[in-house]
matplotlib code that plots the C-alpha trace (Angstrom):
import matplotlib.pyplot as plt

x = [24.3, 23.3, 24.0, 21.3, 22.4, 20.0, 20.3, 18.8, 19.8, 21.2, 23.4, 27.1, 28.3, 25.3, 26.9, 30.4, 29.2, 27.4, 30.1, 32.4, 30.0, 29.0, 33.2, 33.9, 31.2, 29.6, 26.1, 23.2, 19.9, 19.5, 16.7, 15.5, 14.7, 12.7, 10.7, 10.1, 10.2, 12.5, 12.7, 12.1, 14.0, 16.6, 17.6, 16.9, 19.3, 22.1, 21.1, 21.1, 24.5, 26.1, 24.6, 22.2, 24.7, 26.4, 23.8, 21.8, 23.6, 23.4, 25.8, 23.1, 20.7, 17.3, 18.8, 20.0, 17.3, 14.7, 13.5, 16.2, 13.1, 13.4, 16.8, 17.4, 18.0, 18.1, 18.1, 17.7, 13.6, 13.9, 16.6, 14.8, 11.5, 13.7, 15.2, 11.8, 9.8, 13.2, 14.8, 17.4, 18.6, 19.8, 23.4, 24.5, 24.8, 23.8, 25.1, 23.6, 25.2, 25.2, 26.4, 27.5, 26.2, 28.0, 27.3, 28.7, 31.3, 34.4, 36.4, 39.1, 36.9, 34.1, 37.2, 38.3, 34.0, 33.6, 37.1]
y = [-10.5, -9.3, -5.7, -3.8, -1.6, 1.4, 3.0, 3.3, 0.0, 2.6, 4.7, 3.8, 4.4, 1.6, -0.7, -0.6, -0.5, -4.1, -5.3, -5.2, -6.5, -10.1, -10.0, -10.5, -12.6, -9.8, -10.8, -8.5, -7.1, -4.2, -1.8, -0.3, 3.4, 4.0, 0.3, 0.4, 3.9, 5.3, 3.4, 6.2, 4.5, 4.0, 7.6, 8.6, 6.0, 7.6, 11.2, 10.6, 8.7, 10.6, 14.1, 15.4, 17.1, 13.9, 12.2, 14.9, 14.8, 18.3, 18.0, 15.5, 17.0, 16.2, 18.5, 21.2, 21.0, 22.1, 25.6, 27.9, 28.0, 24.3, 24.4, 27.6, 27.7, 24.0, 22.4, 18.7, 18.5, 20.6, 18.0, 15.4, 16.1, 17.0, 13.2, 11.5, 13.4, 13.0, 9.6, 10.5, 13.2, 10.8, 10.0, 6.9, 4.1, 4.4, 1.0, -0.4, -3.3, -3.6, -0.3, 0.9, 3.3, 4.6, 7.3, 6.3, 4.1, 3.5, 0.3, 1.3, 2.3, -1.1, -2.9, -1.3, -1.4, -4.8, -6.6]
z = [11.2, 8.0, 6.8, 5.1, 2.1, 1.0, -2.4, -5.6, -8.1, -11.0, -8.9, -9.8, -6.2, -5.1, -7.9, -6.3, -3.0, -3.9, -5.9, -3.1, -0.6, -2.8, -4.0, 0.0, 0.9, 3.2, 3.7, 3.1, 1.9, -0.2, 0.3, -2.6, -2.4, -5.4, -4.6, -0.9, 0.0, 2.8, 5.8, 8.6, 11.5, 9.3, 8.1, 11.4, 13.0, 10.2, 11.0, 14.6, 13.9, 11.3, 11.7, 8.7, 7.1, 5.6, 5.0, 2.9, -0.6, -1.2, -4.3, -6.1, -9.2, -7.2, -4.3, -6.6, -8.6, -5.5, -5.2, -3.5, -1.0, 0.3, 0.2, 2.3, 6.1, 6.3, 10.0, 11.1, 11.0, 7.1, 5.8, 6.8, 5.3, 1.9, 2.2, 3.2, 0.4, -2.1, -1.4, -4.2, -1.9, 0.7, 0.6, -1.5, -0.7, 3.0, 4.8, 8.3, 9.5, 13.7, 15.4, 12.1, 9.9, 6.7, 4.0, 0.9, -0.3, -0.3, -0.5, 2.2, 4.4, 3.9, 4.6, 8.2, 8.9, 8.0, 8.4]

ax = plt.figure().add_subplot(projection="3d")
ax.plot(x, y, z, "-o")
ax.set_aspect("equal")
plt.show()
């Protein structure tokens, strides 16, 4: 099975996250935010997974940088419109492979996921 890796090419966590994947022969195919767009079933999959809250990278500049307005009294359906309409905003990178789902990286963790 091959794992699916979404991100954006010049994030550094997306670079290490890639790195490790081709350095342990971990097959897979990276989707490209800023090229292809969000894939809907996708982030919904991780939200539904995950829970909106970890996937929405509310530390990023493209969140912060949103009126206070759009980022007040945020709730599932409000998070995710932020994240379709600001792909940046979406956790990085976010890895699919199977049953699992994964915000961000970490080399520890890739390793118990993915043996």
């Amino acid at each position: 099975m091959t794992a699916i890796l979404y991100g954006i090419p010049a994030c550094d966590s997306v670079k290490k996250a890639r790195t490790w994947l081709d350095d342990h022969k971990v097959a897979y195919r990276f989707h490209d935010y800023k090229k292809a767009g969000v894939d809907q079933a996708a982030l919904e999959r991780a939200v539904d997974r995950l829970g909106w809250e970890k996937v929405l990278n509310r530390q990023g500049t493209t969140f912060r940088k949103l009126p206070e307005s759009e980022r007040a009294d945020l709730d599932r359906a409000r998070a995710m419109a932020i994240m379709q309409a600001y792909p940046s905003s979406i956790k990085r990178p976010l890895l699919e492979h199977g049953t699992v789902i994964e915000a961000g990286f970490s080399a520890d963790r890739y390793a118990t996921l993915l043996g």
